[in-house]
N, C-alpha and C positions, 0 to 999 in steps of 0.2 A: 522528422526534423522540423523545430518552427525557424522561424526567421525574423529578425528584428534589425533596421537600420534607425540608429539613433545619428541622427543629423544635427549638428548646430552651424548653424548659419552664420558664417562670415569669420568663422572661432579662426583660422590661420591668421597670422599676422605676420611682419616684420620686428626685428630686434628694436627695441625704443630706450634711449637714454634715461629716461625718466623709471626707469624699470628696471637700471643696471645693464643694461642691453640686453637685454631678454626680452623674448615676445611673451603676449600674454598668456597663451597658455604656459610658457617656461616658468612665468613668476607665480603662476596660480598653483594651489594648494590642492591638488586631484589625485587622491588616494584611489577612489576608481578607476579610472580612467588608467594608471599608472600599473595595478593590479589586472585589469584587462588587458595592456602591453605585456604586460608578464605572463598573462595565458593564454595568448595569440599571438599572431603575426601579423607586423607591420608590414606598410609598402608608402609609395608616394601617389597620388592619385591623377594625370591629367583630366579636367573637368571640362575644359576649355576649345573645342575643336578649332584647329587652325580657319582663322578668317572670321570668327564669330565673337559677338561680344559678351565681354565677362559677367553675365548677368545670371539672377537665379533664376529664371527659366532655361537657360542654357546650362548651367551647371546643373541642376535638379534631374533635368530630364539624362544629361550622359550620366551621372550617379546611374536611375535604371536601366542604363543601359542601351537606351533608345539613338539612334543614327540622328540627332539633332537638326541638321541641313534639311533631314528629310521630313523629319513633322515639325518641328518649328512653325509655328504661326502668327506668334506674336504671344506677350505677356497677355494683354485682352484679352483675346477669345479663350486661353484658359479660365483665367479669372472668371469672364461669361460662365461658363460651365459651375465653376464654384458654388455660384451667386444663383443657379437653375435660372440663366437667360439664354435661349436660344440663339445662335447666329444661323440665319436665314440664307441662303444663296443670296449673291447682290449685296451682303451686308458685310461691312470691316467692324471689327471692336480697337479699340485702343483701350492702355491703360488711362488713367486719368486723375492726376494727385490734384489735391488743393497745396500749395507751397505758400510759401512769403516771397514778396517781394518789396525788397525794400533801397530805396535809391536807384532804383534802376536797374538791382543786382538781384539773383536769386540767393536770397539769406540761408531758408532751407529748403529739402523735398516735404516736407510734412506736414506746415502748419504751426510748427510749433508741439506735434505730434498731437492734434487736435483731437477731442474727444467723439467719438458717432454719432452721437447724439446731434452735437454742433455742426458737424457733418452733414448729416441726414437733412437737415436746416437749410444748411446752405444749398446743398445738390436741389432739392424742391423749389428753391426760389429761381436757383439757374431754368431748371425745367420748365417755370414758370413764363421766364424772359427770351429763355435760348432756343427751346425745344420748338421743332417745325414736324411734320412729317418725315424728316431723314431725318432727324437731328436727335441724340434724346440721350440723358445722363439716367446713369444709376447708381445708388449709394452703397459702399462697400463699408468699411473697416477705418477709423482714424482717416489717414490724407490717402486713403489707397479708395479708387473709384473706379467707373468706365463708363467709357462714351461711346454708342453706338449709332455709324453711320451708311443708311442707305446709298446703294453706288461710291461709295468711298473706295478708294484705290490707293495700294499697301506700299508704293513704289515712292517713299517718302526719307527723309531724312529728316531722324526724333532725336532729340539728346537726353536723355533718361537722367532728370532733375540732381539726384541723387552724385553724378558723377561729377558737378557744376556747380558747387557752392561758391557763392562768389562771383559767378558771373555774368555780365552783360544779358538780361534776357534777351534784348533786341534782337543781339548778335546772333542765338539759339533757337528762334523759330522755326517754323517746321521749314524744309524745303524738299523741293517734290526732287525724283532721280529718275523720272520718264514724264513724255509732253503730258502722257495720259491721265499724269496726276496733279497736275499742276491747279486745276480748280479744287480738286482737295485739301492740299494744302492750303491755299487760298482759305477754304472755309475753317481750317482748324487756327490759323492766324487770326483771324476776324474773330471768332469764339473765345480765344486766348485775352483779346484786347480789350472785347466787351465784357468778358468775368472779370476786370479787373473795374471796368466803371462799376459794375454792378455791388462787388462784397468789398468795397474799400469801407465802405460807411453801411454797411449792415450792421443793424442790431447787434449780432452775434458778434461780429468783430470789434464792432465796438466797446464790448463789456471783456470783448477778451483785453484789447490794448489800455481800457480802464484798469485792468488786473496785472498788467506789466507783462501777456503774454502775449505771443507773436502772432496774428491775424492772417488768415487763410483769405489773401485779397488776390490770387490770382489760379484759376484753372492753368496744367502742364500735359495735356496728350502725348501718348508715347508710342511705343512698341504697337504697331499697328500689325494688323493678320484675319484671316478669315478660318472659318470653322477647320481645325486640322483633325487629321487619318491617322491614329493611332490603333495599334495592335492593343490586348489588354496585357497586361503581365502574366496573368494565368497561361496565355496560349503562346507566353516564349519559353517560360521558365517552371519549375517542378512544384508548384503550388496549385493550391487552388482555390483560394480564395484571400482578402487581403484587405486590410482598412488604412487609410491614412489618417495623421493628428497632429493639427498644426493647425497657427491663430491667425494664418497667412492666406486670403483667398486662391492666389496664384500655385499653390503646394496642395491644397486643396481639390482647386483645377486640372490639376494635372492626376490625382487621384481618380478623380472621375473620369478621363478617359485613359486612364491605364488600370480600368475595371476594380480600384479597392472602395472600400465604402467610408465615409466621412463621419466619421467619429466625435461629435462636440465636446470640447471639455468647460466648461463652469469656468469664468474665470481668466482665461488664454488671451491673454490680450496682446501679444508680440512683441512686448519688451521687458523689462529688467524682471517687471512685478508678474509677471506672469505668473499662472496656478500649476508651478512646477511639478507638484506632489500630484495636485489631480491629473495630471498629462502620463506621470507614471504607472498610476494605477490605471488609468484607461486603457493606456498599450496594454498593460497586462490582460487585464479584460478579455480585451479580444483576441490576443494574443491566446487564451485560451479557448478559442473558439475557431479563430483562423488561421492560415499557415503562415502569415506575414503581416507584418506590420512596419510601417515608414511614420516615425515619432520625428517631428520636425520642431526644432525651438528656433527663435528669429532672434531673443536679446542681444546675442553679441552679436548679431550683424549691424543694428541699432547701433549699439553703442562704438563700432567701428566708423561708422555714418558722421556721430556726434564728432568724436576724436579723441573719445574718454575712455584712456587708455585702463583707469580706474576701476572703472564700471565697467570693462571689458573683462578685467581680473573675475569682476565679481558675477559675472554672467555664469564665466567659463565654472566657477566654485560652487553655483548654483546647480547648474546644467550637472556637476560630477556628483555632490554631495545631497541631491535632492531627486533627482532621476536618475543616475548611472549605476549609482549603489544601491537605490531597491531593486533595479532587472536584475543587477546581477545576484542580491540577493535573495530574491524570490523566485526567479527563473532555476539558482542555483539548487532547489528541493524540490523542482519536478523531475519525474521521471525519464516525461519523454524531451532530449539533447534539444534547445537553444541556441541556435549560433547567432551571436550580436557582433553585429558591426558600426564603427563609430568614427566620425568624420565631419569635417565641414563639408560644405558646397564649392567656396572658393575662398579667398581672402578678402577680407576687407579690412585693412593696413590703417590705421588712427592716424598715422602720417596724411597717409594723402585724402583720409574722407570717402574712400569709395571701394570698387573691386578690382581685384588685377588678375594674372592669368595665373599665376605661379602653381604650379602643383599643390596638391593638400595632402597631409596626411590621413593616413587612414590604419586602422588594425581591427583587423577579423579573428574574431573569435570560433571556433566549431570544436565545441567536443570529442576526443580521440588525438584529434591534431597535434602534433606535435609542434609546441612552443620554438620559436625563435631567441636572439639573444636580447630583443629589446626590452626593457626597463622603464621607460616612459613614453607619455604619450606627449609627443610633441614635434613642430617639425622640420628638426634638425634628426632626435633620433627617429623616428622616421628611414632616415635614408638608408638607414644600416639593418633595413630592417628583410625579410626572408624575399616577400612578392617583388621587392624592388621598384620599378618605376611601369606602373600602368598605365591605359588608354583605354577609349572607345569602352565595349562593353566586359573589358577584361574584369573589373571589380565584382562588378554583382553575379558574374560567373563564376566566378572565383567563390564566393559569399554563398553563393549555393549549391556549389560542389562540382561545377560541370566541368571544371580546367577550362583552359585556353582553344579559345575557338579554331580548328582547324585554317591556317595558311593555305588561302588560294593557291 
């Protein structure tokens, strides 16, 4: 048996007026996806463990399964790993976007969803001004970066940009939650303050806001953590071997230490435009070579970010009609049985701009199985669906045959 999890990031939503009240996968057009409810079974997915925040590194890692609380390290030090940068003993990563700011207010997390190039630009000139001996950026992907600091101490409070539009940055600086880190935060404040004298009037920004587009005038640190202990996938689960594929450092990251290998596709750039066709034939790819594959799309999380319920529609039409119907078309004339599973991470609701806890749906496919009565993929039907309402690492047990973990 191979294995494939097709993830779209952020795809649940809520019911929107502008939609007929229908969420966006209800209003989207997904013969796939609707065809794969009809030869699986659904369930509902908790992603969310009580007490922890709705992020995709939190929802990612319980998708595999992993006890979150316990590796959890912060969004950064995966990323770290992504990007092949070491975290040393003594060293925290954070994540690290370039955002707007604009009146005083956090406009967006992105930049404007700034190009890497411009990126790479700017990260070099901060390194230039900011970087000391503990201090020191690195350049990722669009507004997605990291900052790594010697003796930095994790025991802070970040407000993860993305959940804040609109708001007061002042109000949202870091604040430390032990004495011990109180000079840390201190220094991610002071860093925060000075990217903002530095990229207001940079070159770069300035030909962007010549062009009518939003300037990457302030660094946002976030999700701070030190090198975590994870198990691989291989040595929990009946594989053995496994690639990740996604345009996302952080999904990436977490690739790398749950042992699959990073598969680049041409193209992937982590929103609407993405190289949907080449992300399909990739999975395949390896999928013919390895036992597992984690195919990860980020546009509709984007476009839930933005509040473009629109472009949400067309993410979800993309993601069915351009990846979901070649697996299952191509997987469907191999020999050896395929089980696809298909789901978001969490929500991210166009209402509110950001991620909530809500359950997601999900429906698992395995060869032999007998089909439940669900019809579509969405997630209201969802709930009527065979697995019913899961947790912790019930899904991906489930997904590769081993049932429900024995009750202490």
């Amino acid at each position: 048996m191979k294995y494939i999890i097709l993830l779209g990031d952020g795809m649940a939503d809520e019911p929107l007026e502008c939609l007929g009240n229908r969420t966006p996968l209800q209003a989207a057009h997904t013969p796939a996806m609707d065809r794969l409810a009809q030869l699986g079974r659904s369930g509902l997915l908790h992603t969310i463990p009580e007490g922890m925040p709705p992020g995709s590194e939190v929802a990612n890692l319980s998708v595999l399964g992993y006890d979150v609380p316990q590796v959890l390290e912060g969004r950064g030090s995966l990323e770290a790993a992504s990007m092949g940068i070491d975290i040393e003993a003594g060293e925290m990563a954070l994540r690290c976007n370039l955002i707007t700011v604009q009146h005083g207010k956090i406009k967006n997390h992105s930049a404007g969803h700034i190009s890497s190039g411009e990126a790479d630009e700017l990260i070099r000139y901060l390194n230039e001004h900011l970087a000391t001996d503990a201090v020191r950026f690195y350049a990722g992907v669009s507004y997605r970066h990291l900052l790594k600091i010697k003796g930095g101490r994790k025991q802070l409070l970040c407000t993860p940009p993305h959940d804040v539009p609109g708001a007061e940055f002042a109000k949202l600086l870091v604040r430390s939650q032990a004495p011990e880190a109180q000079s840390t935060a201190g220094l991610l404040n002071n860093l925060i303050l000075r990217s903002q004298d530095l990229l207001e009037n940079h070159p770069v920004n300035l030909r962007r806001k010549a062009a009518g587009k939003d300037p990457a005038n302030s660094i946002w640190p976030w999700s701070p953590g030190y090198k975590p202990q994870m198990q691989r996938l291989q040595d929990l689960y009946p594989i053995r071997s496994g690639a990740v594929i996604s345009a996302v450092d952080l999904i990436r990251g977490i690739g790398v230490y749950a042992g699959l290998e990073n598969i680049p596709v041409p193209g992937a750039t982590g929103l609407y435009d993405t190289n949907y066709e080449g992300k399909a034939h990739a999975a395949l790819a390896a999928l013919r070579e390895k036992d597992f594959v984690y195919l990860h799309v980020e546009a509709s999380d984007e476009a839930g970010h933005e509040g473009d319920a629109a472009l949400k529609v067309r993410t979800i039409e993309y993601l069915d009609q351009r990846i979901l119907n070649t697996l299952l078309t191509e997987t469907g004339k191999w020999r050896e049985p395929v089980a696809i599973a298909l789901l978001p991470d969490h929500p991210t609701p166009c209402r509110l701009k950001t991620h909530t806890r809500a359950p997601v749906p999900f429906v698992i496919y395995r060869r032999g199985d007998a089909p439940d009565n669900v019809t579509r993929f969405d997630e209201f039907a969802a709930r009527q669906g065979a697995y019913g309402l899961l947790k912790n690492d019930e899904f991906i047990r489930s997904f590769m045959g081993m049932g429900a973990r024995p009750k202490k």
